[in-house]
N, C-alpha and C positions, 0 to 999 in steps of 0.2 A: 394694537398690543395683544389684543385676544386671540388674534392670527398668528402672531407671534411663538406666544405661550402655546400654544395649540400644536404648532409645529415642533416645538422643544420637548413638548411630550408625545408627542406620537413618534418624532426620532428616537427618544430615550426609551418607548417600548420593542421600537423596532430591533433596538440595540440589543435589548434584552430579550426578546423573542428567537433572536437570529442565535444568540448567544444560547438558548437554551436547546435551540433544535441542534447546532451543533454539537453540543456536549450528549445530547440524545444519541444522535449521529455517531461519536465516537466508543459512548457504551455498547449501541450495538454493534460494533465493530470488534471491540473488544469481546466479545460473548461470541462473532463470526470465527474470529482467529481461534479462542479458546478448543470450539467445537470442531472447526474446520481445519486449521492447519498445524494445529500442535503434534500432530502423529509425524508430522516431517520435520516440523523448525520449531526453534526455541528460541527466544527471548532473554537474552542476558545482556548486560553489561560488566561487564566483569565477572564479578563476585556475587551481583545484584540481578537474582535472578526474577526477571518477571512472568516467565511462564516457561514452566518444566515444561519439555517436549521431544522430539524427535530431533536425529544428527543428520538424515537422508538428506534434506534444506538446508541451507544455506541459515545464521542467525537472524531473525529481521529486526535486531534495536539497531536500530541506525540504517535504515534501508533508505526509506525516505534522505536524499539528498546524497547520496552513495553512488559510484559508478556502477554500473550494471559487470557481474561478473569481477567485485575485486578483495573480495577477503582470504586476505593469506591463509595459504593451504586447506581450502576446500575447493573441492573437486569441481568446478562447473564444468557442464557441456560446453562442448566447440562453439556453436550458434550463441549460446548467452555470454560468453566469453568474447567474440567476436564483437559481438553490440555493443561490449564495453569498450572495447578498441577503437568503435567506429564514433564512440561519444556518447552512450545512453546514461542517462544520471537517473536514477528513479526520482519521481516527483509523485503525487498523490495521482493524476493524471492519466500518465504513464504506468505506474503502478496497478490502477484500477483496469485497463485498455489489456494488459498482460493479463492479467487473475480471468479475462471473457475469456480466452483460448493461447495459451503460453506459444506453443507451433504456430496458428495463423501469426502471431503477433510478430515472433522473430523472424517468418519469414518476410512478412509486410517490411519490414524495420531494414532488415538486410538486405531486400528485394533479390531471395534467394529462394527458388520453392521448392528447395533442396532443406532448409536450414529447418532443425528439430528444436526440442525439449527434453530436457528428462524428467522437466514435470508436467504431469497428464492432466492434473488438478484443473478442474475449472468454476467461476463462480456465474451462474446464469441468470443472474438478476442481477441490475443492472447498479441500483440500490444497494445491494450488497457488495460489490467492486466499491462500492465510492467509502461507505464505511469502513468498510476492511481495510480502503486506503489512506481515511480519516485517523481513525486509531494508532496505526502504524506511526503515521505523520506526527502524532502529537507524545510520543516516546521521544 
């Protein structure tokens, strides 16, 4: 019984542990974006806006589970446009893999070592990709 008990509580910290470092996870994510990517994109839902920012990007409330390249009437490149054709859906994953180097990424994806960006942006910690994609994710 003591083994038992034992185990129910060390599940139910790990619960809560796990649960705490993710929300950790997503504030700094939230404070990556703020600082790092609001000069290009902005955050709206509508009328609801969560982070004034730049038109140059694409919106990111709803990125996370969205085909790569499909919000009507903004401008994407050839190469990110194309990935959405070829079936890219962003996921936190995929999301984080992009933010290392947007060019190597689309061309790996394409297997085209032609295929560009027109965003140059990159995040080089590795930590910070997963954040940034955490945050995003939980909008």
């Amino acid at each position: 019984m003591k083994m038992l008990m034992g185990s129910l509580v060390f599940g139910a910290f790990a619960i809560v542990a796990t649960s705490s470092l993710a929300d950790g996870h997503i504030a700094e994510g939230e404070k990556l974006v703020a600082k790092r990517c609001k000069a290009c994109h902005m955050i709206a839902d509508g009328d609801n806006v969560v982070l004034k920012g730049g038109k140059v990007g694409p919106n990111l409330w709803g990125v996370i589970g969205r085909p790569a390249g499909s919000i009507e009437g903004f401008k994407y490149g050839k190469s990110l446009s194309q990935a959405g054709e070829k079936g890219l859906v962003w996921d936190e994953e995929q999301l984080a893999a992009f933010l290392a180097g947007p060019k190597k990424y689309l061309r790996v994806y394409l297997d085209n070592k032609k295929a560009k960006s027109k965003m140059n942006f990159k995040l080089k910690k590795e930590d910070q990709r997963a954040a940034v994609a955490a945050y995003l994710g939980s909008l």
